[in-house]
C-alpha positions as CSV (number, residue, x, y, z in Angstrom):
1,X,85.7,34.1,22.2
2,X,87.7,31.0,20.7
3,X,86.7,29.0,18.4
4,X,87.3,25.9,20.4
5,X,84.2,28.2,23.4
6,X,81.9,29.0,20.7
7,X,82.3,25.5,19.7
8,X,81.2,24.3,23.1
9,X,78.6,27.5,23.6
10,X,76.9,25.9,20.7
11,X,77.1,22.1,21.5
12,X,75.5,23.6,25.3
13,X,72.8,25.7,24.2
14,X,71.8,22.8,22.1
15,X,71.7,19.8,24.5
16,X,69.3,21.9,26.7
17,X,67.2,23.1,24.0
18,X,66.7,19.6,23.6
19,X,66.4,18.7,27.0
20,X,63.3,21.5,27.6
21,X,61.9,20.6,24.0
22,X,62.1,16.6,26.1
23,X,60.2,17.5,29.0
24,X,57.0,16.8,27.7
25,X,54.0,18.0,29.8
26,X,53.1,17.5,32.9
27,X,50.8,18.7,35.9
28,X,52.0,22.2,37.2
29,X,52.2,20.6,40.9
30,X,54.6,19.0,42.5
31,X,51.8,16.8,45.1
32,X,48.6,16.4,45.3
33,X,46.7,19.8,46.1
34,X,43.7,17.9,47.9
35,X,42.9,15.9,51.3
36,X,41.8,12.5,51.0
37,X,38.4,12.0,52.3
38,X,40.2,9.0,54.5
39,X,42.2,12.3,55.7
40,X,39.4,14.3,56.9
41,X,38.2,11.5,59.3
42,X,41.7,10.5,60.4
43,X,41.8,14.1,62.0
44,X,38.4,13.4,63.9
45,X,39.1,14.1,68.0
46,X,37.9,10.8,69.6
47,X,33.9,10.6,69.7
48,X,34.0,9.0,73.1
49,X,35.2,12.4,74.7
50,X,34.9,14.6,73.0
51,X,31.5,16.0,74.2
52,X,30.2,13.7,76.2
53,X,29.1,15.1,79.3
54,X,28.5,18.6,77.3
55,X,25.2,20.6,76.8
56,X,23.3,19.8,73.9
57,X,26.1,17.1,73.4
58,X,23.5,15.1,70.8
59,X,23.2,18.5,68.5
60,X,26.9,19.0,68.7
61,X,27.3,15.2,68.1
62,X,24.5,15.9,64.7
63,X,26.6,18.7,63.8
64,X,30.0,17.0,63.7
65,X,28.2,14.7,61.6
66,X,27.1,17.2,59.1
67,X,30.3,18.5,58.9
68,X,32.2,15.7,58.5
69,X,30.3,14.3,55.3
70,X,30.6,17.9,53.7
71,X,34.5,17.8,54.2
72,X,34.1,14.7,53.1
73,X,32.4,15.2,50.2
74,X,34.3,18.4,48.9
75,X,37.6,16.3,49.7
76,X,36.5,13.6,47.5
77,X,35.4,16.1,44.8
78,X,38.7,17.9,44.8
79,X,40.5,14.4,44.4
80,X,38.4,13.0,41.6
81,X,39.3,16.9,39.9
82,X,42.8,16.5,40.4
83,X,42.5,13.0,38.9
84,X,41.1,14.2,35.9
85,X,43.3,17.3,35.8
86,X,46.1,14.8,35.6
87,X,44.7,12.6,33.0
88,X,44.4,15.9,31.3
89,X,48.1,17.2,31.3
90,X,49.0,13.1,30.8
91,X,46.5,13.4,27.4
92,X,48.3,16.2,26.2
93,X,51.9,14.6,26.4
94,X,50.2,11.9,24.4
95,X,49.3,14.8,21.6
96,X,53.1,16.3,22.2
97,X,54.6,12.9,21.7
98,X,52.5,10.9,18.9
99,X,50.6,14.3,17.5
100,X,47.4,12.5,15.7
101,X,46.8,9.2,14.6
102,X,46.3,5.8,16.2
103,X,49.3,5.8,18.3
104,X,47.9,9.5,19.8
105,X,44.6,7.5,20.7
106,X,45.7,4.8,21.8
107,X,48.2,6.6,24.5
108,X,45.0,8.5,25.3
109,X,42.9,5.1,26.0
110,X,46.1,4.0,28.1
111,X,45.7,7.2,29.7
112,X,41.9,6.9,30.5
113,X,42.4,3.3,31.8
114,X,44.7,4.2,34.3
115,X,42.9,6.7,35.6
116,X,40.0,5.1,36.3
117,X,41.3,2.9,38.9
118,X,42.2,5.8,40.3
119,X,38.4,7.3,40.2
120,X,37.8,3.8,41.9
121,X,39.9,4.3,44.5
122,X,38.7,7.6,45.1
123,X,35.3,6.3,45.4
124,X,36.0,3.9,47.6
125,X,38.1,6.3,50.2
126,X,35.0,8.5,49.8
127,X,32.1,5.6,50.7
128,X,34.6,4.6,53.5
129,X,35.3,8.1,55.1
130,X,31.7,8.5,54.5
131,X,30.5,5.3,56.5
132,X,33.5,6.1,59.5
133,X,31.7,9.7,59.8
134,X,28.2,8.2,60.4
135,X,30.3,5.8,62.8
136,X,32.1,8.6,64.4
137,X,28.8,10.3,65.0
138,X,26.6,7.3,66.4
139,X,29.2,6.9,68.7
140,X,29.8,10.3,69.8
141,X,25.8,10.7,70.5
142,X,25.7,7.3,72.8
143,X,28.4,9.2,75.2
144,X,25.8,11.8,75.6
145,X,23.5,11.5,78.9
146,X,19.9,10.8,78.4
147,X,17.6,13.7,78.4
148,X,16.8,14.9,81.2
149,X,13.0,14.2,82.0
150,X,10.8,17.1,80.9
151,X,8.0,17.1,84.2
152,X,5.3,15.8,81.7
153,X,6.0,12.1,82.9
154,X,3.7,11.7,85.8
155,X,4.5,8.2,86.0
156,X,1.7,5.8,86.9
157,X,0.4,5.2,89.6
């Protein structure tokens, strides 16, 4: 090899070792790994239809409901982890960067108060999606015909 190619061999390997050294740390995914809870009810069918005119169309109406806060709920719950998660990796680029000391802490307390608008937000999309599954539901069960009448009714007479 020439001098003038080890020259640049060297120059190379060191710009990218200080390029990688640079990246600092971040969260291993490139989007969000979770549903929003505003998601889950987005992908309801709509409640006027969808079993009206069915048997049992009330307890299928009740079920959808049930369902709907639980993927609610567990999509809210994986949001507010992958908030945290972030804060996390965004914590440790604060160690990387500052190491200890005042200017470590307060990079982390940045850190924090950005994230909790986030956990706001999140809170919000999940008492939302929450309220519009109850919604979904109460309509869905006033599309479903009225019970049919059992024989004990004997009327008056």
């Amino acid at each position: 090899m020439s001098r003038m190619g080890a020259c640049l061999a060297f120059v190379v390997s060191v710009a990218l070792a200080g390029i990688a050294s640079a990246q600092g740390v971040a969260s291993p995914f490139d989007d969000g790994v979770c549903m929003s809870p505003t998601d889950v009810t987005a992908s309801l069918h709509d409640p006027n239809g969808i079993y009206a005119g069915a048997p049992r169309c009330a307890k299928l109406c009740a079920k959808a409901l049930k369902d709907c806060l639980q993927y609610v709920k567990d999509a809210a719950a994986c949001e507010r982890s992958e908030i945290d998660d972030d804060a996390s990796y965004e914590k440790t680029e604060c160690e990387v960067e500052f190491e200890h000391g005042q200017e470590a802490k307060t990079c982390k307390t940045e850190v924090e108060d950005a994230h909790g608008g986030d956990h706001d937000t999140a809170d919000s999309n999940r008492n939302a999606a929450l309220a519009t599954c109850q919604s979904w539901a109460d309509t869905c069960k006033s599309t479903c015909p009225a019970a049919a009448p059992t024989g004990d009714d004997h009327g008056s007479r």
